[in-house]
N, C-alpha and C positions, 0 to 999 in steps of 0.2 A: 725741571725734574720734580715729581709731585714725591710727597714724605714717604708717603707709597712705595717707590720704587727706588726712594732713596736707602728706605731699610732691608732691603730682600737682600745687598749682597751679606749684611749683620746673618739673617736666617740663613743665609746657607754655612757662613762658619760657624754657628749654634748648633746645625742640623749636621756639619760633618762633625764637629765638639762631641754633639749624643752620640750621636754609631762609634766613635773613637771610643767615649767610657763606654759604650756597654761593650763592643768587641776584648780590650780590656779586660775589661771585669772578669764577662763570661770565660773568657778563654782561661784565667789563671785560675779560677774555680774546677773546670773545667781541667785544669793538668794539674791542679792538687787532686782533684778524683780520680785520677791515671786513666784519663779517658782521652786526653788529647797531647801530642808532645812535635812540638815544631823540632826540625833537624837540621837547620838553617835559617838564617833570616827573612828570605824570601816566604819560603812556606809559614813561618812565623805569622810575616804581615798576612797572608792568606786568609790564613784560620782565622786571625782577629777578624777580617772583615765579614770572611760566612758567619759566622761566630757574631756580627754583631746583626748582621741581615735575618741569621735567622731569630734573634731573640726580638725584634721589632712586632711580629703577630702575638708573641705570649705576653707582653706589654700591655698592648693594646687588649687584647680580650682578656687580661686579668683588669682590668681599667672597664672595662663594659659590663662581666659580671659583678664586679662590687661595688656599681656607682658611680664611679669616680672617673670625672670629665678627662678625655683625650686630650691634651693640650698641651702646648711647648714644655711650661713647665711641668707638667705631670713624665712629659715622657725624660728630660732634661734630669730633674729631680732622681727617678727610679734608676737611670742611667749613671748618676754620679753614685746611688746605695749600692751599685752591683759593681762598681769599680773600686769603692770603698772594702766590701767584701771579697774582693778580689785581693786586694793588697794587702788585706788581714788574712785570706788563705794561706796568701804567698809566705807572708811573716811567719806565718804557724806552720812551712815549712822549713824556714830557716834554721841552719845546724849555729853551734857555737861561733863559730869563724865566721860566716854569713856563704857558706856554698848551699844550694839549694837540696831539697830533698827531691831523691830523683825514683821511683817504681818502691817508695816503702824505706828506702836507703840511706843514710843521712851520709852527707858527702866528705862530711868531714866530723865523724861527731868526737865527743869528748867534751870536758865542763867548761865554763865559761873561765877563762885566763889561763887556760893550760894553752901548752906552747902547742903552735901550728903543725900537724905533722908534717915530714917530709914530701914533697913531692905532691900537696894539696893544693888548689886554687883559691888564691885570694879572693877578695871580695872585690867587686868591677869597682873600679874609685867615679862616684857621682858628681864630678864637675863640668863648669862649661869646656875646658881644656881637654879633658878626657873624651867628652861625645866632640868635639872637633878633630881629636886625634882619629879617635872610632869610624868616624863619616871620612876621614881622610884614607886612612888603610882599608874602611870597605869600598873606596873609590879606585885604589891601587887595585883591589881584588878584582874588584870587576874588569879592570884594563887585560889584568894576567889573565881570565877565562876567556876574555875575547881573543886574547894573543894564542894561547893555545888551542882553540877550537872556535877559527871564524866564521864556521859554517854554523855554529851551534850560536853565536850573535847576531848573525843576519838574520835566519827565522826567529829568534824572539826580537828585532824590531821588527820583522813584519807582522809577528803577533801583538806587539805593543800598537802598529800601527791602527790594527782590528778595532784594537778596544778605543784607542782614540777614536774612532770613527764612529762607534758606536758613542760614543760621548758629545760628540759635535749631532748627531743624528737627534738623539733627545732632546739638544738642548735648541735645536732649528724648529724640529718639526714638534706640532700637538698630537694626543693619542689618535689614530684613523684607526684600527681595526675596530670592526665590527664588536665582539665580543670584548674588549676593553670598553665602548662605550656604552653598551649597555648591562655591562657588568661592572667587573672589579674598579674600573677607574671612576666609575660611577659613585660608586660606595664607596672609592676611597676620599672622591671631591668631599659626597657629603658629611664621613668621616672628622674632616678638616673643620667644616663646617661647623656642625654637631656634635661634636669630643664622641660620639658612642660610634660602633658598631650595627648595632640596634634601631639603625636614626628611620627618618622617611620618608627612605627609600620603600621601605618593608611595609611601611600604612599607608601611604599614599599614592602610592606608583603601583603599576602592574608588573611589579619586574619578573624573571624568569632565571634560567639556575645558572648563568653566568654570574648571577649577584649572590650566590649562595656558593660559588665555589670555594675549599678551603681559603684561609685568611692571607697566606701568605702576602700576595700581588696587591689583594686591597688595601693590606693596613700598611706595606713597603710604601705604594704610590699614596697613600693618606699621609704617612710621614713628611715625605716633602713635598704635599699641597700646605701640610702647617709649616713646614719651616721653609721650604722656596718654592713654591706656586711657578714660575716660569721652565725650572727644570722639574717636575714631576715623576720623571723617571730613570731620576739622577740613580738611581738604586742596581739600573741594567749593567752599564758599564764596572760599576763597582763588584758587582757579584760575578759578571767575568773576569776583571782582575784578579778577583779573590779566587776564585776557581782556577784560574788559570795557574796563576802562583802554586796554586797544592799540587793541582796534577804536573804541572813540568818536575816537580819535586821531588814527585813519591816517581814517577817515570827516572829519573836521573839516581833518585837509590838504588831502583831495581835493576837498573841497565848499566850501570856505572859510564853512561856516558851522556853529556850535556846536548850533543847533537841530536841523542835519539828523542833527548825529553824536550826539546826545543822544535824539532821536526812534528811531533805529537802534538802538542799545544796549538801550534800551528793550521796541521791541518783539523784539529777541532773546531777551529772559529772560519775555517774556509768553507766549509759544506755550503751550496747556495744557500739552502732553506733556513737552516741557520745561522748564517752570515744577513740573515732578516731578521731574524729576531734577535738580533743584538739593539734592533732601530728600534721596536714594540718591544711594551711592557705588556707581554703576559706569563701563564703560570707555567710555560712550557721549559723555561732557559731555567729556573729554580726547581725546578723536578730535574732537570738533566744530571745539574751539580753535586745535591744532594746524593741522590742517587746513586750517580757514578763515584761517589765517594763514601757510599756504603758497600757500594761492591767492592773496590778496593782494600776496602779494611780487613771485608770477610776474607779477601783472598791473600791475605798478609796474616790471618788467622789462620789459615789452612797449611801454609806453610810456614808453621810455627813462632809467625811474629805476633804483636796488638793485641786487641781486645775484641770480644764479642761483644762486648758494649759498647766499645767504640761506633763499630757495625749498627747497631741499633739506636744509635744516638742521632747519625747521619741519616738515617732513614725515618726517623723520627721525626726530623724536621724534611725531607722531602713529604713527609704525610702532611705537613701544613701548606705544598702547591696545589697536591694535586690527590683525590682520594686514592684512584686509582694503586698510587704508588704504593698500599699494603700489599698488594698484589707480589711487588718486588721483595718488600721485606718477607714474605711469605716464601717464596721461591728460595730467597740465599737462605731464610733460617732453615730449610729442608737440605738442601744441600749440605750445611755447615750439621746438621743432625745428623749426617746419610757417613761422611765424611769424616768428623771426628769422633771415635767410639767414646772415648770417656769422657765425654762434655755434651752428649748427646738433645741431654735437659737442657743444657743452657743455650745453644745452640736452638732448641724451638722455643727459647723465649726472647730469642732476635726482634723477631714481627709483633710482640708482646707491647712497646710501647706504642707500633704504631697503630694497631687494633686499637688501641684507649682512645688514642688520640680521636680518628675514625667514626670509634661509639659518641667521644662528649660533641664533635665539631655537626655531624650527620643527623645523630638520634637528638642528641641532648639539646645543640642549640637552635641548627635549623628547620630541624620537626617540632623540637618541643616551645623552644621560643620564640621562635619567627612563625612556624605554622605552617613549615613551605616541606612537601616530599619531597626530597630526591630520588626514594625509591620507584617512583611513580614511570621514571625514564628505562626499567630494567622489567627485565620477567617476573614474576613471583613465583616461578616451578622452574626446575632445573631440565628441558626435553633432551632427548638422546635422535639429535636430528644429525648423523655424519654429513649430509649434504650441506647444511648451516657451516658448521665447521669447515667446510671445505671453502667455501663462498668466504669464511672470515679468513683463512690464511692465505687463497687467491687475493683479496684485496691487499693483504699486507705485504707480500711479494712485489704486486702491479704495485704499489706504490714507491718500494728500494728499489726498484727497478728502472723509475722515470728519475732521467740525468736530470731535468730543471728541479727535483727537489732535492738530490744528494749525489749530481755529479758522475762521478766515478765511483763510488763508495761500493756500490755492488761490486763491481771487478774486486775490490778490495777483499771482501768476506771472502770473495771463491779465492783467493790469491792468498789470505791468510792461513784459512782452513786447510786448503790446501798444501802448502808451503809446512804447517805444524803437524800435520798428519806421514808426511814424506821426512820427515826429520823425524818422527817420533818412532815410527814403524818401521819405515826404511832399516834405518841406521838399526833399530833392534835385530831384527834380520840376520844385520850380518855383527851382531854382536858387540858392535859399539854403542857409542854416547859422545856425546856433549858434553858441555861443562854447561850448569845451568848461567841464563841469559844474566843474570843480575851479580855472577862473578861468586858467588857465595859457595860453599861446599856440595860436594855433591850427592845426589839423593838416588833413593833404591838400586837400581844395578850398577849406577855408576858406581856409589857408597862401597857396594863388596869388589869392585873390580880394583878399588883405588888403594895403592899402596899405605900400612899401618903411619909409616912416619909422618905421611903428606896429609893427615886428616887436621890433624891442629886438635888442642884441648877445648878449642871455643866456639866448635861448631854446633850450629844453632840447631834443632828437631825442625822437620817439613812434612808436609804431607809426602808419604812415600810415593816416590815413582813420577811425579807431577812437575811439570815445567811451570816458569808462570804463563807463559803467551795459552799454554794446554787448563790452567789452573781457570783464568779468565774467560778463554771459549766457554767452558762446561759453562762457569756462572751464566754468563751471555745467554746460553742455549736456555740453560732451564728458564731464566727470567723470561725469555722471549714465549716459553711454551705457555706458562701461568697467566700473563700479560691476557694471550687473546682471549679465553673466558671472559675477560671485560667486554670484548664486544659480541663475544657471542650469545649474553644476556641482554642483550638491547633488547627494547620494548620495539617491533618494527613502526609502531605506528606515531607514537613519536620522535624515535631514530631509523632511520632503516639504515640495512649495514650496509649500505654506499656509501654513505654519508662519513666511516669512519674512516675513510678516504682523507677528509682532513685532519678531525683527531689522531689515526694512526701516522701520519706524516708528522706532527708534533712529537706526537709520545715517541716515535722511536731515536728521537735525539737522545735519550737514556742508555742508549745502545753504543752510542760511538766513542766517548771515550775509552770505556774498556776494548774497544775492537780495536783503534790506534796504538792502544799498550801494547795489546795482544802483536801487534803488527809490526813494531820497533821491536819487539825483544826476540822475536821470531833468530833463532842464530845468522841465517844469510843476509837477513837484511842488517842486524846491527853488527854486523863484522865489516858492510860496506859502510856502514855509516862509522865505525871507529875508525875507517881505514881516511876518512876524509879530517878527522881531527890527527892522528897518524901524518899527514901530510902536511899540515900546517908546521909554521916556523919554529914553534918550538913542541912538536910534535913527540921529541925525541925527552922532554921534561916529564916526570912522573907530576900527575896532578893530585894536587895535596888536598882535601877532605876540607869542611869548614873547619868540624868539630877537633879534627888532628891541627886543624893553623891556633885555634884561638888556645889549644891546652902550652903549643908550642910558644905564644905570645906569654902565658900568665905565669910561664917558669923564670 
């Protein structure tokens, strides 16, 4: 064995080392801002990993604009200062007691050596005994969720299966798509190579606008060409765990059941087309992610939970896959404008970050310093051609329509839509309701039909009259109307719109997460799914909260 390839297994625990500080880092920064807040451990580890995936491009092109070589240590180094800062955020939320500060709060305040209040939480004791206890009771935990809902265990190992696979797949095979080799993986080899962004590729070669696509995908697979060259695309599996992790998470708050969020996750890594691209590294599975965890935020804004920034943060960084995606941030900050009356302004400065981003990535770096159009592939006049239009939403149809790229997924939209329109209207009709899908209080006509005592003092504001499976269609709907203007400006003669025959087949992997939420929260279906956790062995057991077990632990 040559020294060579004696040290690559060293690079790859240095290269998971960095994404651990910077995920870290970024992440407590990040919930001292009250922009991010894990509700679980699982979601927790999520966030850290989007969380470090996407701070890997603003690394790297703050390292390109100011000179400063790409290199183990530079990324190594910047990764220990943001975890560093991280832990002096966190410190600087600390109350007197050591409980954290939680939305502006201090959790336990009062001066240093005054006595504990009543009924406060200690500070977690930092030993090895303590995290062996920790990993022991979260080991029990896990046995108890399986016990109670083994339907909701099986589909998350066949989703754990997914991503193993997709783990074994990168680390078998070398990049073969097309557009990874003569783009992003291209730039990100010579990345590795050349510590810059800037290298040459851009003076020496003839490349074309694969190698000019936002940062995301080249500077991820540049990453581990520096720290592990045989796995490359170690970053695909990783950013579906991490993903995968948030949305079973925010699915299982909203639905109060593990089976619905476990059946979702599931089937989002089943679709064929995208059960492929878990094996290729390109910019399509990191636009989905991001994405679909901006629309989520927005629609947890809408019905009076999160942040608008939060929103804007997540779409902030999908505008580093793929450009296209302002498009989306554009769509929800119009909706969330349309939507919430007195947050109107802030609400259209959703798409506000990703616009910047957009201007410096498009005008600033690739026109201004590389010298390369993008615009050159789009119209420069806006025509009023209905027959184009028409020809761009026939392709995107004829595309969700063909089983070899998504299956059954079609049946699905008509079967959701369907299904949340017959519950919505029906039922109003004849003057009932529901109780909303996620178990929480009830909203507009159910709110006046429902008896004064049975409201509670700590019922949360929603948008009025809005379901979420109804909350997430609309998002879904506008995104999808905004979206096609991408391709209805194609330049025909360097794209013609057949051709987005493949790009639309990509891009509308952004679509499914929210449709599968939409689809488990629907009432009939998640009443059959609670009714299969209902059935298991201890079915008959009230299932306890993380956040209610561990306050129950610190008393």
């Amino acid at each position: 064995m040559s020294p060579e390839t004696r040290g690559l297994p060293v690079g790859l625990l240095l290269g998971l080392l960095a994404l651990a500080l910077l995920g870290e880092g970024v992440f407590r920064l990040l919930r001292r801002a009250r922009l991010l807040r894990a509700a679980d451990p699982a979601e927790a580890v999520g966030l850290r990993i989007l969380c470090a995936l996407a701070s890997v491009p603003w690394l790297c092109l703050g390292s390109d604009l100011t000179g400063i070589p790409i290199t183990r240590a530079t990324l190594l180094g910047s990764a220990g200062l943001l975890a560093l800062a991280g832990a002096g955020a966190g410190r600087l939320g600390k109350s007197a007691f050591g409980g954290t500060e939680r939305h502006g709060r201090s959790a336990n305040p009062g001066p240093r050596g005054a006595k504990r209040p009543a009924g406060s939480t200690p500070p977690p004791e930092r030993t090895i005994a303590a995290a062996v206890t920790r990993a022991r009771t979260l080991a029990v935990s896990l046995a108890r969720a399986a016990w109670r809902a083994p339907a909701a265990a099986l589909l998350t190992l066949a989703a754990a299966s997914l991503v193993l696979f997709s783990l074994v797949q990168v680390g078998v095979f070398p990049p073969r798509e097309y557009d990874a080799l003569v783009g992003y993986d291209l730039v990100g080899k010579i990345l590795a190579e050349e510590g810059r962004i800037r290298s040459s590729v851009f003076t020496n070669l003839d490349f074309n606008a694969q190698c000019v696509y936002p940062p995301f995908t080249a500077t991820n697979q540049g990453f581990w060409y520096l720290f592990h060259p045989p796995i490359q695309r170690l970053w695909v599996p990783l950013l579906a765990a991490g993903f995968a992790l948030c949305f079973g998470s925010w699915v299982r708050r909203r639905t109060a059941s593990p089976t619905a969020a476990s059946l979702a996750v599931f089937l989002s890594l089943l679709v064929p087309e995208l059960a492929f691209h878990l094996t290729v590294g390109q910019t399509d599975l990191p636009s989905k992610a991001y994405t679909a965890l901006g629309l989520f935020a927005l629609a947890d804004r809408l019905r009076g939970r999160g942040r608008l920034a939060t929103a804007a943060l997540w779409l902030l960084a999908a505008s580093t896959a793929r450009s296209e995606n302002v498009l989306f941030a554009a769509a929800l900050g119009a909706v969330g404008a349309a939507a919430l009356r007195g947050r109107r302004l802030r609400a259209l400065l959703v798409p506000l970050p990703s616009a910047a981003f957009f201007v410096l990535w498009n005008l600033f770096f690739v026109n201004g310093l590389i010298g390369y159009d993008p615009g050159e592939y789009f119209l420069r006049s806006i025509p009023l051609d209905p027959g184009r239009m028409l020809r761009v939403f026939g392709y995107a149809f004829a595309v969700i329509l063909e089983p070899e790229n998504f299956g059954e997924l079609a049946w699905l939209i008509g079967l959701t839509v369907g299904l949340w329109a017959w519950g919505r209207y029906g039922r109003a009709a004849r003057g009932t309701r529901a109780r909303p899908a996620d178990g929480g209080e009830p909203t507009g006509r159910e709110w006046e039909s429902t008896p004064a005592g049975s409201r509670g003092a700590a019922a949360t504001p929603r948008l009025r009259g809005e379901d979420l499976a109804g909350t997430l269609l609309l998002l879904l709907a506008v995104s999808f109307l905004l979206y096609m203007p991408f391709f209805y400006l194609w330049n025909e003669r360097l794209n013609p719109i057949w051709t987005m025959h493949f790009t639309f087949k990509r891009g509308f992997f952004r679509f499914i997460p929210g449709l599968l939420a939409a689809f488990v929260a629907l009432p009939p279906v998640l009443a059959l799914l609670r009714r299969c956790e209902e059935a298991s062995p201890a079915g008959a057991e009230p299932m306890e909260s993380w956040e209610a077990r561990r306050s129950r632990r610190s008393r």
